[in-house]
N, C-alpha and C positions, 0 to 999 in steps of 0.2 A: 592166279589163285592166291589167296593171304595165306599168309602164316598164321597156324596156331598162335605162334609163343609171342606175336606183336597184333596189339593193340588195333584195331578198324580205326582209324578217325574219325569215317561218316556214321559212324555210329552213336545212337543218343542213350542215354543214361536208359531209356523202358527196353529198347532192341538189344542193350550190355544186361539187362535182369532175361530174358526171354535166352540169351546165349548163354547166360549161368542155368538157368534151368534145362536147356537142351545137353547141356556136357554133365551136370549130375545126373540128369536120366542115363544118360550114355556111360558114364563112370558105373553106375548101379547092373545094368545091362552086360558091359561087359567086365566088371567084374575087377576095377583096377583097384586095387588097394595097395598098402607098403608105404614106400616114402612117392611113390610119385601122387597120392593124394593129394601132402598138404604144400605141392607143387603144384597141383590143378586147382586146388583153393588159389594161393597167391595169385598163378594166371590171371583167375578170374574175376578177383579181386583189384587188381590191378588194370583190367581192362573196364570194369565197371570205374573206374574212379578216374580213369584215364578220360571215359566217354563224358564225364560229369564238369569234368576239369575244360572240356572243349567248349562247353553252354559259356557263351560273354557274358549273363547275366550272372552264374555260378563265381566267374573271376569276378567279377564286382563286388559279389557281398562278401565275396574272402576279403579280397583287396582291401576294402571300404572296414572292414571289421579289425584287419589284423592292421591298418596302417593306427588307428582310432588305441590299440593295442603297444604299437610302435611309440607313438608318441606321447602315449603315458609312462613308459618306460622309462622312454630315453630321458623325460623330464625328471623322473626320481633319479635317474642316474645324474642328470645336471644338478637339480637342485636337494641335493642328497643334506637333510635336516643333522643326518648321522655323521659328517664330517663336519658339518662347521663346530657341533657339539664336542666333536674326538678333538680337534685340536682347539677350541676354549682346555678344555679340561685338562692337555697334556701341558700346554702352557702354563695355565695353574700348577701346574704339580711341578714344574721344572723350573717358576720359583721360587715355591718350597724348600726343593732338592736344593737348588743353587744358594740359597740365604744358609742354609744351615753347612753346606759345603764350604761355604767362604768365611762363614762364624770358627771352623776348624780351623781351615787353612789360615783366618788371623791368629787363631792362640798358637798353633801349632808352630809360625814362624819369629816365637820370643823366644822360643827352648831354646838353651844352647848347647843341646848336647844331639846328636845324631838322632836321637829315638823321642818316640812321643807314646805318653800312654792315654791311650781315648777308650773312655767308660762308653761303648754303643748306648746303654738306655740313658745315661744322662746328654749324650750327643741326639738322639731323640725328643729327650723331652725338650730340647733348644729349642726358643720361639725365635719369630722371625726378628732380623737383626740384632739379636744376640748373641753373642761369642762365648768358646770353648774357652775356658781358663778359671783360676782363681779369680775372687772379685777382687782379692784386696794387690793384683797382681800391677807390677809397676807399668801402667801406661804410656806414659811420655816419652818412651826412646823412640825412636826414626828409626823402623826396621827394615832394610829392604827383604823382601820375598824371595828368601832361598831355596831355589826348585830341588835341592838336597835335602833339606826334613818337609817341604809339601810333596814331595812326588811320595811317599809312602801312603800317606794318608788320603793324595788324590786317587792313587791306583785302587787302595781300599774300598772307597765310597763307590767311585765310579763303575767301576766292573761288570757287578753285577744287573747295574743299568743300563746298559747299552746306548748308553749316552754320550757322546764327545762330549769333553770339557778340554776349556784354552782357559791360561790366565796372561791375563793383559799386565808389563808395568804400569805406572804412574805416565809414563810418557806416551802408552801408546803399542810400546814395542810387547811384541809374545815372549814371556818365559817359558811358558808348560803350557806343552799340548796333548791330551790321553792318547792320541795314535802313537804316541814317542815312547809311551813305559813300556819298560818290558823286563819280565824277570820280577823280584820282589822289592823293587824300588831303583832299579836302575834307570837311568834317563837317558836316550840317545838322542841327540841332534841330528837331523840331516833333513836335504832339500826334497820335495816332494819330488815323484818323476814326473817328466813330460807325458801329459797327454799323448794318448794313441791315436796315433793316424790311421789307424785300420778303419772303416767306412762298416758302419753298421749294416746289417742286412737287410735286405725288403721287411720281412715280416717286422723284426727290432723297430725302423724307422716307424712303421705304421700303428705297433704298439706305442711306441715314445709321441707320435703328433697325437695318437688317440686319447690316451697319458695326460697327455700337455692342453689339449680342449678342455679337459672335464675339469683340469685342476688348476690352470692358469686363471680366468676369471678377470678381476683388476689386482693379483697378487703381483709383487716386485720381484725381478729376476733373482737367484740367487749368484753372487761369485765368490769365490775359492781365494782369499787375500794369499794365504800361507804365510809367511815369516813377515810379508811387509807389517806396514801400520796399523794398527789394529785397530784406530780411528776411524778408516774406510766404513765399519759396520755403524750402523745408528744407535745400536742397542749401548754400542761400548763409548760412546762418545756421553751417552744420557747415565753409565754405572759409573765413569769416572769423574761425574757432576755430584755425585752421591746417589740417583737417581733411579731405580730397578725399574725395567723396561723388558720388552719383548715383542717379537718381528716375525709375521708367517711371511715365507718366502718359496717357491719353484725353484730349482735347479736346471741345470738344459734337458734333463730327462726326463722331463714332467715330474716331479718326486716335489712331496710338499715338504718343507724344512722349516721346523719350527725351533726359535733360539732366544734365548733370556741371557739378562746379562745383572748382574748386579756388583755392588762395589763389594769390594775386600776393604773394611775398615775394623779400625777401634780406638773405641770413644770418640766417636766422628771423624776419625784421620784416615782418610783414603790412601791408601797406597799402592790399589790393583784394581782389577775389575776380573769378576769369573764369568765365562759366557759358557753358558748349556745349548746345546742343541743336538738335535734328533737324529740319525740314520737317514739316510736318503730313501729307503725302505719301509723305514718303520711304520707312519702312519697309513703309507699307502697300504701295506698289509693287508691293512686292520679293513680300510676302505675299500679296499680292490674286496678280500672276503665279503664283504656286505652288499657290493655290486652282484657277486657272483651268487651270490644268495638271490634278489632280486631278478638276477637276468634266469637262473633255476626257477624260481616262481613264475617269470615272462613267460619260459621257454612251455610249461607245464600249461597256463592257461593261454598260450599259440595253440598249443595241440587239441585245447580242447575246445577254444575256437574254431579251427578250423571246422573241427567236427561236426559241429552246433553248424555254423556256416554252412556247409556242405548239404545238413538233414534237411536246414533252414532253406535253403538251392534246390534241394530235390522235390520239394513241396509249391515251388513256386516257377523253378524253368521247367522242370519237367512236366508237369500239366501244363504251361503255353507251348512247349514244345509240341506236347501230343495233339495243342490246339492247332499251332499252326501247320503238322502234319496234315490233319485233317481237314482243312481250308485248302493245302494245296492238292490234296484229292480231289475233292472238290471240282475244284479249277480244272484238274487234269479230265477229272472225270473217268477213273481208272474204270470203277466199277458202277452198274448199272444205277446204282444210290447211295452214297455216302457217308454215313453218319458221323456228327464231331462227336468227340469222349464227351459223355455227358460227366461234369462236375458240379450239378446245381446244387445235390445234399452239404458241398462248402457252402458256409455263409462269411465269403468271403468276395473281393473281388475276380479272385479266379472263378468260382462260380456264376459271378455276374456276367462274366464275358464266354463263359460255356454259357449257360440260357441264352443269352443274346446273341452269342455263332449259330446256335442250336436253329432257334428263331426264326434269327436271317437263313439257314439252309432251307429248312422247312419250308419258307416264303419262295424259297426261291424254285424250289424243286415245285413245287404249286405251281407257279406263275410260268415255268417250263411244261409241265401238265398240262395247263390249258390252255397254253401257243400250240402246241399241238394237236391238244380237242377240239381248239377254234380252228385250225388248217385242215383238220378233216374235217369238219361240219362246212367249213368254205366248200369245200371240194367236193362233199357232195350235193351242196345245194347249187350250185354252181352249174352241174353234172346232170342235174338234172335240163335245166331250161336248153342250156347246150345240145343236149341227144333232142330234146322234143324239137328243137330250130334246126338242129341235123336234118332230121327225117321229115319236115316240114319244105325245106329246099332242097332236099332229093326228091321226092312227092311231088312238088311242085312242075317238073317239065312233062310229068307224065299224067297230069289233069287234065282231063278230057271234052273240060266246060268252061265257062265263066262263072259258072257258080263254083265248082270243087276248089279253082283259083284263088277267087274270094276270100272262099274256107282255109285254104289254105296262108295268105296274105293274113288273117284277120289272127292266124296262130302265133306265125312269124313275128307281126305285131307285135301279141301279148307278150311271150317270150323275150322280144326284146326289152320290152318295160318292165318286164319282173326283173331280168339280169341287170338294167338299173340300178332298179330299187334295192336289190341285193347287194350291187356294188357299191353304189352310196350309203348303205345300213352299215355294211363291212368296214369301210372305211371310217367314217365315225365310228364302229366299234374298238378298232385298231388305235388310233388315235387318244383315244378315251381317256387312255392312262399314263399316257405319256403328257396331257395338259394337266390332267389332274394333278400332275407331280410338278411340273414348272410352275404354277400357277400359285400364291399365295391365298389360303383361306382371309374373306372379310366378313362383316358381322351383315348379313340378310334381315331383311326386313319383309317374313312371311307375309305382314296383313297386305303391304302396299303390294306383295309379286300376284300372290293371290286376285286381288280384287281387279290386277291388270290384266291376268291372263283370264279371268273370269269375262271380264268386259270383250274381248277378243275372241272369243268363242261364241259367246253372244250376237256379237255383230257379223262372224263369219260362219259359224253352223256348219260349215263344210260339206252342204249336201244333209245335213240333218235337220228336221223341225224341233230339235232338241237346245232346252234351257239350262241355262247353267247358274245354280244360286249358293250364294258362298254366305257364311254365317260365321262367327269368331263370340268363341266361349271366352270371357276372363272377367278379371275385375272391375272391366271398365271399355270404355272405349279408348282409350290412349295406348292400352297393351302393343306393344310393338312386337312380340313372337318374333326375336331374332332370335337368328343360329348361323355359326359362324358356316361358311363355305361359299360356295360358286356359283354366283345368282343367273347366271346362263344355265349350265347344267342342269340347276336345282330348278329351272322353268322348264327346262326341257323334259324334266320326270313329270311336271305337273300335266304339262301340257298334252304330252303321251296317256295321261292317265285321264283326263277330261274328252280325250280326243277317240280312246276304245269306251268307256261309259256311253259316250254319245252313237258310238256306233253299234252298239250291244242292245240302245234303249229303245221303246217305241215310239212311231212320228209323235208328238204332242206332249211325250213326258219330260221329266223333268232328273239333270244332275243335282246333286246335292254335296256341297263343299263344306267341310266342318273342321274347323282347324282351334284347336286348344290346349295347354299347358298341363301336364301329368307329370306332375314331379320336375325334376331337371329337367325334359326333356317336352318338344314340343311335338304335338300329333296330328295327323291331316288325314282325315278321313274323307272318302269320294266312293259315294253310294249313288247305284243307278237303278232303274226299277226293272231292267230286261230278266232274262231269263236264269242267269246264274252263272255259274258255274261245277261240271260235273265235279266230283267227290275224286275218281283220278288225277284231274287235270288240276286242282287246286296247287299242288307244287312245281308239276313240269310244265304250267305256264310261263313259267320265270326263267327256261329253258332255253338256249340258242335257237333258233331257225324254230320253234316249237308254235304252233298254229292251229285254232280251235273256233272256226268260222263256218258254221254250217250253212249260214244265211248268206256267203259270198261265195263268190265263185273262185275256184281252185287258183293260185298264184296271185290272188291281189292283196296279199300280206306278204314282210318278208318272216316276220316271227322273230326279229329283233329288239324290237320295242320293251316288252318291257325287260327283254335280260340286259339292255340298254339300262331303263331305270336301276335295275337293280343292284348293276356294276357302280353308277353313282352315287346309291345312299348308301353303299358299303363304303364308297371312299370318305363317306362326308362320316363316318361310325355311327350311321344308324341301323335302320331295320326296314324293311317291305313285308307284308303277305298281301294274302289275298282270301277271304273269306264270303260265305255267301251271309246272307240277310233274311232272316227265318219270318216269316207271315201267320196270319189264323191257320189250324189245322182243317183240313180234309175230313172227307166223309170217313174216311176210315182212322183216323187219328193222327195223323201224321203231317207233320208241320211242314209247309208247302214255302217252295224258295220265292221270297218276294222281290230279288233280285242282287246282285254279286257288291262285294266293300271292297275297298282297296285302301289299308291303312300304312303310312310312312309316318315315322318315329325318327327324330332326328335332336339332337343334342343343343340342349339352348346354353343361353349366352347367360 
């Protein structure tokens, strides 16, 4: 027995709604309210989406929707328009910062006294490559950069920016580095520490390679010179040429490092170079916020995806699913008739294939119907010649003459020839539909079948003094009255139907064959002049075993003939009746049968 509180698997999304409504009735019933309610919601909610979630076509359109979803994503996150823009623009600005940083640090390092007084807005309004100082102030000395009156003024600038600054001498080598101040212009020296051998953690590593995918790209690695030459950088080799430059770079953490460098001069004498660069943090920040924004937005239309997905799934596995329930009923044959869900008010293809299962069952529960109507009509026509041949050879030793013998031999006989004829009609009926269906339709050529089988009657009459004349209504004489089907068949209705005319007629009269085009469709009428046909038997001539021969004697039909024809101009999508042919009235007014029509309708070419 299952658990409530898990999920069925063989269960499908319609039989998970039929269980939610069976446990709300029951909820209602007895009466459960409080918190275990919106615990039998969740259940049930959970088992419905559980059962929706097992449909393979339902994982497709998720799959297929949120991967489509995925890799729009992840492409904004690769090719993210908002980073290459953040660091143009921080580069820009850094220099800015660095020209007017280094316009300072050149006037600043002519004082010769410990202290420097800098007007902020006129250190503002500096353009680029212009220096802090009087103009008329003496240029020509060879200063070296004494990191004792620039480290006040770098600490100052700098600070607030979170921005590293290094100044390069003339040669190459670092005077000032911003990690080194400390205090309100002191400067300390010292070597950077060793790297940690501590080993990052799973999660750490997999943020840093993730890190390092989105933002490496063809960026150049960044390295950490520290006190050596400070030539190793490009930027500082291109600001001690006089040259202002700048280099986006990575770091081993994945972190984007953006750095400018420009020369420390005046009046074109280079004596330093200042290099700006960014936190190892900083723009990732800015970038990381903007992904996290973006993957929020992802995250937001996933969910609503799936959703869409999911309604979009219920609409399309759940009705094949209840198809192909219904099919394997069917099959199994649970119950006495089966019907598939009818979905044809879709005007979709899920409707198309409910009419057409629909269809196909209908055809088939028919064609099951009357294997069975045709194995009793077998059986009792069968049943009968059987008991009459029974009681004819029990009968038979106890005959008392050569005549009663005779009579009896002459039964046996018939009997036998009917059960023949019955078996060979049987069989050709059996048969019928199984060639009909092998067999390929070709294009028939009514006038030529006609005028052949016409000739053939003619010259064999089978016991009849009866004529057979055939006439063709159309445009011309060239009309060819095809239609497409089975020129054996479609001779064997003709022939059936020339062959009871003739035997219905009187010695000396005459068939009448009329075969002509009504519209799409070509028409063969076969009028004889006998006596009719009664007003009951107009339809159940067309009947199994069904026989209306007053003028023969008892068993020399089998009564398959024409539900023979009839089975063939159904297969070929035509039409059969059978009507009578009305004459001058009677003495008392009433219009007297001049003898019975037999018209087939059949689908031209």
């Amino acid at each position: 027995m299952l658990d409530r509180t898990q999920p069925d698997p063989s269960l499908n999304h319609e039989d998970a709604l039929e269980l939610l409504e069976r446990e709300r009735v029951a909820e209602v019933n007895t009466g459960e309210t409080g918190w275990r309610r919106p615990l039998g919601w969740l259940r049930r909610a959970g088992q419905f989406f559980f059962a929706l979630s097992f449909s393979s076509l339902t994982r497709r359109i998720v799959s297929l929707n949120l991967a489509g979803l995925v890799a729009l994503v992840a492409s904004i996150l690769y090719l993210s328009q908002f980073r290459a823009g953040l660091i143009d623009a921080r580069a820009q600005s850094l220099l800015v910062q660095a020209e007017i940083i280094a316009g300072a640090i050149a006037a600043s390092a002519t004082v010769e006294t410990n202290t420097i007084t800098i007007d902020p807005d006129r250190l503002l309004d500096l353009k680029p490559g212009e220096s802090y100082g009087a103009p008329d102030e003496s240029s020509g000395l060879d200063f070296p950069i004494n990191p004792e009156r620039v480290a006040p003024v770098l600490r100052r600038l700098i600070s607030p920016t979170k921005t590293r600054a290094r100044i390069y001498g003339g040669d190459g080598g670092m005077i000032l580095d911003s990690r080194s101040l400390y205090g309100r212009g002191d400067v300390m020296r010292f070597e950077l520490p060793p790297p940690s051998t501590e080993k990052p953690g799973f999660v750490e590593r997999a943020t840093i390679s993730i890190r390092t995918w989105l933002n490496r790209g063809d960026l150049p690695l960044y390295r950490e010179l520290g006190p050596e030459n400070g030539k190793g950088y490009q930027e500082i080799v291109q600001a001690l040429d006089g040259v202002k430059s700048s280099m986006v770079r990575v770091n081993d953490r994945g972190e984007v490092i953006v750095s400018v460098a420009v020369p420390v001069q005046r009046f074109r004498a280079v004596h330093g170079a200042l290099m700006l660069s960014t936190q190892g943090d900083d723009i990732d920040q800015m970038v990381t916020a903007e992904r996290l924004a973006i993957l929020k937005v992802g995250g937001v239309a996933s969910a609503v995806m799936i959703v869409l997905s999911l309604l979009l799934a219920s609409t399309i596995a759940g009705p094949v699913r209840r198809l192909a329930d219904g099919a394997e009923r069917v099959r199994r044959r649970i119950q006495t008739r089966v019907e598939i869900p009818d979905f044809t008010r879709r005007r979709d293809e899920i409707g198309h294939l409910s009419g057409a299962l629909r269809d196909m069952t209908n055809a088939l529960y028919s064609r099951i119907e009357a294997i069975e109507m045709f194995a009793a009509d077998v059986a009792h026509e069968l049943k009968n010649p059987l008991t009459s041949l029974r009681s004819a050879v029990e009968t038979l030793p106890l005959a008392r003459n050569d005549t009663s013998r005779a009579r009896l031999l002459e039964v046996i006989e018939h009997d036998v020839k009917r059960l023949d004829r019955l078996i060979s009609d049987i069989s050709d009926a059996s048969r019928l539909d199984a060639e009909l269906q092998r067999q390929d339709m070709a294009p028939v050529d009514m006038r030529r079948l006609l005028t052949t089988l016409t000739s053939v009657a003619n010259e064999t009459r089978l016991g009849h003094d009866v004529a057979v004349e055939a006439r063709f209504e159309g445009r011309g004489a060239t009309d060819t009255f095809s239609v497409p089907g089975h020129d054996s068949r479609l001779g064997q209705v003709i022939s059936n139907l020339l062959s009871n005319a003739q035997s219905f007629s009187t010695p000396g009269g005459k068939v009448r064959v009329t075969c002509r085009r009504v519209r799409s469709e070509i028409e063969i009428v076969v009028d004889d002049d006998g006596p009719g046909i009664g007003e009951d038997a107009l339809e159940r001539i067309f009947e199994r075993f069904y026989t209306d021969r007053p003028h023969q004697g008892f068993g020399q039909n089998s009564g398959l003939g024409l539900s023979i024809s009839k089975q063939i101009i159904e297969a070929h999508n035509g039409r059969i009746w059978a009507e009578n042919r009305h004459g001058p009235a009677d003495a008392d007014g009433k219009p007297t049968v001049a003898g019975a029509r037999f018209v087939v309708r059949l689908p031209a070419l």
